[in-house]
N, C-alpha and C positions, 0 to 999 in steps of 0.2 A: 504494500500500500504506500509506504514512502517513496518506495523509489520509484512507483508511479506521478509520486507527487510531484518529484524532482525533477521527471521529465514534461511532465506537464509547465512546471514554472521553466525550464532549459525552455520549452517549445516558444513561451508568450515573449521569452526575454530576443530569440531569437525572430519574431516575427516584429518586435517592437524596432529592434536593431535595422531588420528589414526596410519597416515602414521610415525611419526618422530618413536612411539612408537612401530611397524615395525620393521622400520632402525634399532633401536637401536638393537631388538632380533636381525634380521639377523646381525648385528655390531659382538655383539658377540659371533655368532657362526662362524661368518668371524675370529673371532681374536684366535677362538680356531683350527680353522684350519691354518692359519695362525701360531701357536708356533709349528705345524709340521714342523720339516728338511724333504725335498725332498732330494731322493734316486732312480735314475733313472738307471734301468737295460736290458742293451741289449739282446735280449737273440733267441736262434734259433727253430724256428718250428713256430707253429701256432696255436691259442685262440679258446682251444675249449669255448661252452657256460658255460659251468660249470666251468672251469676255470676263465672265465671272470664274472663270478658272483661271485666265492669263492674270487678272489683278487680285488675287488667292496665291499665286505661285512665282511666276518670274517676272510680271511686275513688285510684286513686296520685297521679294528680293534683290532684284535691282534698287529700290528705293532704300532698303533697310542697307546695302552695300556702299549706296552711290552716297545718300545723303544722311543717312541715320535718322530715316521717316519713315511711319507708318499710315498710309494715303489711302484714308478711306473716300470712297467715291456713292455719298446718296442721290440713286435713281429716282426721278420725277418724271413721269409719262409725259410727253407734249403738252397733253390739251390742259395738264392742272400746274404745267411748270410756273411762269409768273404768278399765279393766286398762292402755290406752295410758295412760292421762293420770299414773297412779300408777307407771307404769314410766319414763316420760321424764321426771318430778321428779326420781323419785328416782336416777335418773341425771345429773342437774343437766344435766339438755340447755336450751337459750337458749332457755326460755318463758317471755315477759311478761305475760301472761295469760290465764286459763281461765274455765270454766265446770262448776260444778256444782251440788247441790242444798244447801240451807242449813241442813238438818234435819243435813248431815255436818259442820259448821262446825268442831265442836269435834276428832272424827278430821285433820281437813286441819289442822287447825293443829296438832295434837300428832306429827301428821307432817312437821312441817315445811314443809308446801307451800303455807302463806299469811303472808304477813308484816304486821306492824302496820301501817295506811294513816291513822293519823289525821293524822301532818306532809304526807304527802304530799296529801292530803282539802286540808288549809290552804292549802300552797304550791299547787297545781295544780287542785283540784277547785271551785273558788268558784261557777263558773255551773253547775256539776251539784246543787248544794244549793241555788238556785234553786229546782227541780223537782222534788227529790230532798228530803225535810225529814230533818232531823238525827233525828230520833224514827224515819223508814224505818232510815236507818244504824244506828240502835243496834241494830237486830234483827240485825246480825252483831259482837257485840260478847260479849267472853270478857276476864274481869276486868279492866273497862272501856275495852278498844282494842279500836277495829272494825278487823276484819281481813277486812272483804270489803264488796261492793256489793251489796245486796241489789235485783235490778234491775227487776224489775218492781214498779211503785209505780200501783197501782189497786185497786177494791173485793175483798176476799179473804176474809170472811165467809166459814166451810163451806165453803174452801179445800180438792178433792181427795175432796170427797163430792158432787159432782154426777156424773150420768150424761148423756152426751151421745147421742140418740138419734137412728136413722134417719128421722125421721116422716113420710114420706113412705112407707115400708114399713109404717111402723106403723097409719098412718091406710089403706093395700091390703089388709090383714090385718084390716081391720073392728075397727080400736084407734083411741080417742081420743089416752090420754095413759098416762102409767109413772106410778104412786105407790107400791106394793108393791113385794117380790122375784116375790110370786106374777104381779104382770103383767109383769115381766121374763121369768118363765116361760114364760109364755101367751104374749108376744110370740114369743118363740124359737123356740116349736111351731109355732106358726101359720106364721110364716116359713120355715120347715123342708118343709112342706107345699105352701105356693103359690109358694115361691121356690127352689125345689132349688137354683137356681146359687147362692144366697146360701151364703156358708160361716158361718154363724151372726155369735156377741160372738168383738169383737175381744179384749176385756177381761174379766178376770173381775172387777174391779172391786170390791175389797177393800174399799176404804174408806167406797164409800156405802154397801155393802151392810152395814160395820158399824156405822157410823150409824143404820141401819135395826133392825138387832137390841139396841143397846147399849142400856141400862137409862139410862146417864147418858152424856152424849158425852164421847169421848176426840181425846185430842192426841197424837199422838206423838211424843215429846222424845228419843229417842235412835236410832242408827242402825239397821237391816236392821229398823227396825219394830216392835224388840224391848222397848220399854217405851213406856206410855203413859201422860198424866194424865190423871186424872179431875176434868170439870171441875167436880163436884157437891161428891165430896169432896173435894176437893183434895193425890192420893195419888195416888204410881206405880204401877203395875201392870206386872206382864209379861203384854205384848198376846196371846201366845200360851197363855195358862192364863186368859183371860176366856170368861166363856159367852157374850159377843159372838163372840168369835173362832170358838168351838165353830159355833157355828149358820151361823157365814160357809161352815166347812169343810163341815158338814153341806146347805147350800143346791148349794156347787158340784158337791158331790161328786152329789147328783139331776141335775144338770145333764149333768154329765160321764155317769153312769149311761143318759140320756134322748139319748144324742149329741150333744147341744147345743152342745159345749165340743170345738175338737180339741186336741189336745198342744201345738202351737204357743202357746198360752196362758201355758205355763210353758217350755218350753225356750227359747223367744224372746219372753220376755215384754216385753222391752225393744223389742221392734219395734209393738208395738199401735198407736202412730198412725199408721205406716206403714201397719199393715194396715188400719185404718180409712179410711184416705187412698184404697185401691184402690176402692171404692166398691161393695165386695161381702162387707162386714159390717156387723152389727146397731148396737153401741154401745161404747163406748170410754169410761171413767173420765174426769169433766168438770171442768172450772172454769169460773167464770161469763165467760161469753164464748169460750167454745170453739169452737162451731159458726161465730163469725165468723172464727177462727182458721184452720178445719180448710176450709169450703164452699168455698172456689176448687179446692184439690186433691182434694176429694171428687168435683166436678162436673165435673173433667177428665177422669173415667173414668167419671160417672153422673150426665150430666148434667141428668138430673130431680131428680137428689137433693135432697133437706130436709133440714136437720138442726135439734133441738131439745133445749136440757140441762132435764135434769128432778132436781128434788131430791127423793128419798126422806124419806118422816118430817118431811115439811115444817113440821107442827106444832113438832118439834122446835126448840130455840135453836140460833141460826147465830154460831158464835163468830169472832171474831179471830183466828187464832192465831200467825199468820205475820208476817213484814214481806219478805212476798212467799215464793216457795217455792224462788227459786231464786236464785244468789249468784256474780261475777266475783270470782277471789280473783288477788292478783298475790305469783306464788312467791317464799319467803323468798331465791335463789340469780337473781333475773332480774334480765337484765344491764341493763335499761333500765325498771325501775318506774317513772320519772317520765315517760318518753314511752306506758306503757300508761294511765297517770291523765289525761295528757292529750289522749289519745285516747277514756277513757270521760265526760270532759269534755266533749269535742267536741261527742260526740251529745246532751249535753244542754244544750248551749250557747244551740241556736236549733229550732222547728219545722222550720225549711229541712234544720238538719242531720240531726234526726233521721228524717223523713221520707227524704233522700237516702241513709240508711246502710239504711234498713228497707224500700224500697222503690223506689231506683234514682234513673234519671233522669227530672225532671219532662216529660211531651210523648212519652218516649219508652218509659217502661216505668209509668207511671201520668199519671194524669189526675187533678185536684182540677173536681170539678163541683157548687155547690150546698154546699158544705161539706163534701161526700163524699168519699172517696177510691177511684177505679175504677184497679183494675191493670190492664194490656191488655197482660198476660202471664201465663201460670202460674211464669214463673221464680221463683226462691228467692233473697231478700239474705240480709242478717243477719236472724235470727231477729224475726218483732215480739212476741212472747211473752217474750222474752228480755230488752228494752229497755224491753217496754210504761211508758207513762208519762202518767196522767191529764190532764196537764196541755197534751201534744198530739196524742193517742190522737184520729183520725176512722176513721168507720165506712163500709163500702161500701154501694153504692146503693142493695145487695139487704137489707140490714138494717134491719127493721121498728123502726119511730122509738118503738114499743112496748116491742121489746125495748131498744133503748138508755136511754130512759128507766129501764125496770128497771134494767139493768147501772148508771146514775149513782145512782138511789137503794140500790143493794142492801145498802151497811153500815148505812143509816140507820137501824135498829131492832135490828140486829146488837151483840151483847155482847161486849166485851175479854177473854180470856183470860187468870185470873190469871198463866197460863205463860208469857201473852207476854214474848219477850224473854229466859226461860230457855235459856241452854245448855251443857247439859250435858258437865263433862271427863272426859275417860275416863284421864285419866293414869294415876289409880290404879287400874286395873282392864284394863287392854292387853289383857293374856295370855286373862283371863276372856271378854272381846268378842270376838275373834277366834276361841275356840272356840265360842262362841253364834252369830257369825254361819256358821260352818260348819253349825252344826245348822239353823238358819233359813233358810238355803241351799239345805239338800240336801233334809234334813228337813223342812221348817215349808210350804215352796213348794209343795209337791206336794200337801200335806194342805189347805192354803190353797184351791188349786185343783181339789182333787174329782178331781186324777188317781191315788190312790191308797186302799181302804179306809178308812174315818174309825173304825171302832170296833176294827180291829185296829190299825193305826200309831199313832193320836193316842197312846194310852199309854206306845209303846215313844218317840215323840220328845218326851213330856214327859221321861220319864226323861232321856233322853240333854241336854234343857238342864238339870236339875236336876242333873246330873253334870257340864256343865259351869260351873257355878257361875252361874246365874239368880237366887237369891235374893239373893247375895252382890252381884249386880249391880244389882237394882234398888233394893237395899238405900245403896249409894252415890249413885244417882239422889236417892233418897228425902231422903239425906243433904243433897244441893246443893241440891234445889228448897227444901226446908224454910229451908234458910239464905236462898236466892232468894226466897221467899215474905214472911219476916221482915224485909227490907228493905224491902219495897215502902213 
C-alpha cells in the first residue's frame, strides 16, 4: 500500500514537472508573440480563402520578420464599408489604418478620423517617397499637412471619365468601338437582343457620360458630387443644377425607359464592379487601365471575355485632377500610427515587396515571365488598384504592348488642373452638407439614374437643395478655391 503511494505521489510530481515545463515553452512563444506591435487594418471587400491563408502564414511572417508587426486586416463587404468605417472611428475602436476616396479628405479630417502624417512621413516613411514624390502627397494636404497617402501614383488624366467596355460583345453585336452616348445606346439594344442572358450596364456611368454633354469639363471638388469646377472658367458650380447634369439625367432616364438599366444600378450602386466582375454585363465607369484591373475576374466567369476603356469626347482636354482618387488615412485615436507608416513603407520599400503584398507568393500564386506578371490564380491580395505604383506596376501577358505603351504615354499631352490640389473644408458649413447630401442621396440618385420621371422630380429636388442651403454652399467653395487659386 505504500509503495503504491509512493508511486502515485512519483506519478503527480512527474506530471506537475511535465506540465510547469509546458508553460514554460508555451511562456515563451507567448512572449515572442507578444514583442509583436499590432497593426490593425480596415479594409473593403471580402476574404477570399487564399487570402486568408496567405495573411495567417507568409504574410505574418514576413511582417513578424521584416518589421516586428502583427497586421491584422478587418474585412468590411463593399456595400456596408463607409457606414462601418464611420461607425468604428467614431467609436474609437483600434484602427490603424483605412481606406477611402480622396475627393472626402476634407469631411475625414473635420471628422476627426485622419491625423497629421507629415513627422510620421519623416520619421518612418523615407523609402515610400522614393516612389511616392512629395508633389503625389500634397494632393492630400489641408492647410498645408498631409493627412493621408494618396496611393495610387500612375497616369490619371480624365480620371473616372472613361468607360470600360465588353468588346468582345460589342464587336458580336456588329460594333466596332463607343465614342457617343448614342452608341452606348445602340450597344445596349443590340445586346439586349442577341444576348438575352446579358443583364445589360453594370454602371450608369455618371461621369463620362458628363464629360460627354458638358460645354466645358468639370472636376469635382467636394463631396456626394455636389459641387464642381469649371475648368474653362475657373468657378464652382452645383453639379446638380448644370445642363451637363440635366442631359446625364435625361440620357438615363431613355435608358431606364428602353429596359436597359435595372434598379440595381442605384440601390447597389456600390456593387458595379462586382457586377461587372460576373461576366454578364455590358460596361462599368473606367480608368485608364481598368480592363487590366478587372480581365482575370471577368474571364473566371466568361472566359472569352474582352474588355476595352473607351473615352467619350475624346477630342475633348484630358485634365489632371487628382493625385490619384483614392487615399490611406491613419485615425486621429490609432493606437499604433507609427507601425501602420511602416507598414505602408514596407510596400514601397522594394518591387519584391510590393509585388509580395499585391500579388502573393512568387512560384506559387504568380509567375514573372519576360517582364510580365502571370497570376496562376484568381485569388485576391491586397488590392493592386489601391497601391498601384508607376514605378513597379508590370503588366500581364495578355496585355497588348499597344495598350501599355498608351497607358505610359497617356498624361503626356494631358493639362494640370488649376484645382489640383484644392480641398475643400467644410467646417463652416456641417449642418448645410449633410442636408444636401440627404437630398443627393435620396433625391439626386434616382434622377441621376433614369429610375425616376426627369421632368416631374428634377424640379421638386432642385427645390429641396435650394432649401437646403446649395447656394450658401457653393458659395463657400467659391470662397476657398478663389483664395486657393490666388496662391498658386
Amino acid at each position: 500500500m505504500k509503495a503504491r503511494k509512493m508511486m502515485l505521489i512519483s506519478l503527480v510530481l512527474l506530471l506537475t514537472s511535465l506540465s510547469v515545463l509546458a508553460g514554460c515553452g508555451g511562456s515563451e512563444e507567448g512572449k515572442e508573440e507578444a514583442k509583436l506591435e499590432t497593426v490593425k487594418i480596415l479594409y473593403p471587400g471580402d476574404r477570399s480563402d487564399r487570402m486568408n491563408e496567405f495573411l495567417k502564414n507568409e504574410f505574418a511572417e514576413k511582417m513578424a520578420t521584416d518589421l516586428g508587426l502583427k497586421v491584422e486586416v478587418v474585412f468590411v463587404p463593399w456595400a456596408q464599408y463607409w457606414e462601418q468605417k464611420d461607425i468604428m472611428l467614431a467609436a474609437n475602436e483600434s484602427i490603424d489604418l483605412y481606406w477611402d476616396g480622396l475627393p472626402d479628405l476634407s469631411t475625414i479630417v473635420n471628422k476627426k478620423q485622419a491625423m497629421p502624417l507629415d513627422d510620421l512621413i519623416q520619421q518612418h516613411g523615407q523609402d515610400m517617397l522614393k516612389v511616392l514624390p512629395m508633389e503625389q502627397l500634397q494632393g492630400a494636404t489641408i492647410d498645408g499637412k498631409i493627412y493621408g497617402i494618396p496611393s495610387a501614383y500612375a497616369p490619371s488624366s480624365a480620371m473616372f471619365q472613361l468607360v470600360a467596355v465588353r468588346q468582345d460583345i460589342l464587336e458580336a453585336v456588329g460594333m466596332t468601338e463607343v465614342k457617343t452616348t448614342d452608341d452606348l445606346k445602340e450597344f445596349a439594344t443590340r445586346a439586349k437582343e442577341k444576348f438575352p442572358e446579358m443583364k445589360g450596364p453594370a454602371d450608369i456611368i455618371f461621369k463620362p457620360l458628363t464629360r460627354y454633354f458638358a460645354d466645358e469639363q468639370y472636376n469635382w471638388i467636394a463631396v456626394e458630387d455636389l459641387v464642381v469646377f469649371g475648368e474653362d472658367s475657373k468657378k464652382a458650380y452645383s453639379y446638380y443644377e448644370t445642363g451637363a447634369f440635366q442631359e446625364v439625367a435625361k440620357f438615363n432616364r431613355s435608358m431606364y425607359d428602353g429596359g436597359l438599366y435595372t434598379e440595381d444600378l442605384t440601390i447597389k450602386y456600390n456593387e458595379r464592379d462586382s457586377r461587372m466582375q460576373t461576366g454578364l454585363y455590358l460596361w462599368v465607369e473606367g480608368s485608364l487601365g481598368k480592363e487590366m484591373e478587372i480581365i482575370d475576374a471577368v474571364k473566371a466567369n466568361a472566359p472569352d471575355a474582352e474588355i476595352k476603356t473607351y473615352l467619350l469626347a475624346e477630342d475633348k482636354p484630358r485634365y489632371i485632377t487628382a493625385a490619384g482618387g483614392e487615399v490611406l488615412g491613419i485615425p486621429v485615436n490609432a493606437p499604433n500610427p507609427e507601425g501602420a507608416m511602416k507598414f505602408i513603407n514596407w510596400i514601397y520599400k522594394s518591387q519584391e515587396n510590393y509585388l509580395f503584398a499585391l500579388y502573393g507568393v512568387e512560384g506559387k500564386d504568380y509567375e514573372i515571365v519576360d517582364g510580365r506578371i502571370k497570376k496562376l490564380s484568381s485569388s485576391e491580395f491586397f488590392y493592386e488598384w489601391m497601391f498601384r505604383n508607376q514605378n513597379y506596376q508590370l503588366f500581364g501577358p495578355e496585355v497588348a504592348q499597344e495598350s501599355i505603351d498608351q497607358y505610359k504615354s497617356w498624361d503626356t499631352n494631358a493639362v494640370r488642373s488649376n484645382s489640383l490640389g484644392f480641398r475643400f473644408n467644410n467646417e463652416n458649413v456641417k449642418l448645410i452638407e449633410t442636408a444636401l447630401k440627404e437630398v443627393a442621396g435620396k433625391d439626386m440618385a434616382a434622377i441621376r439614374s433614369g429610375f425616376v420621371d426627369f421632368e416631374t422630380e428634377y424640379p421638386k429636388a432642385v427645390q429641396k437643395l435650394k432649401a437646403a442651403g446649395i447656394d450658401d454652399y457653393v458659395a463657400e467653395v467659391q470662397k476657398q478655391l478663389d483664395e486657393f487659386l490666388a496662391g498658386q
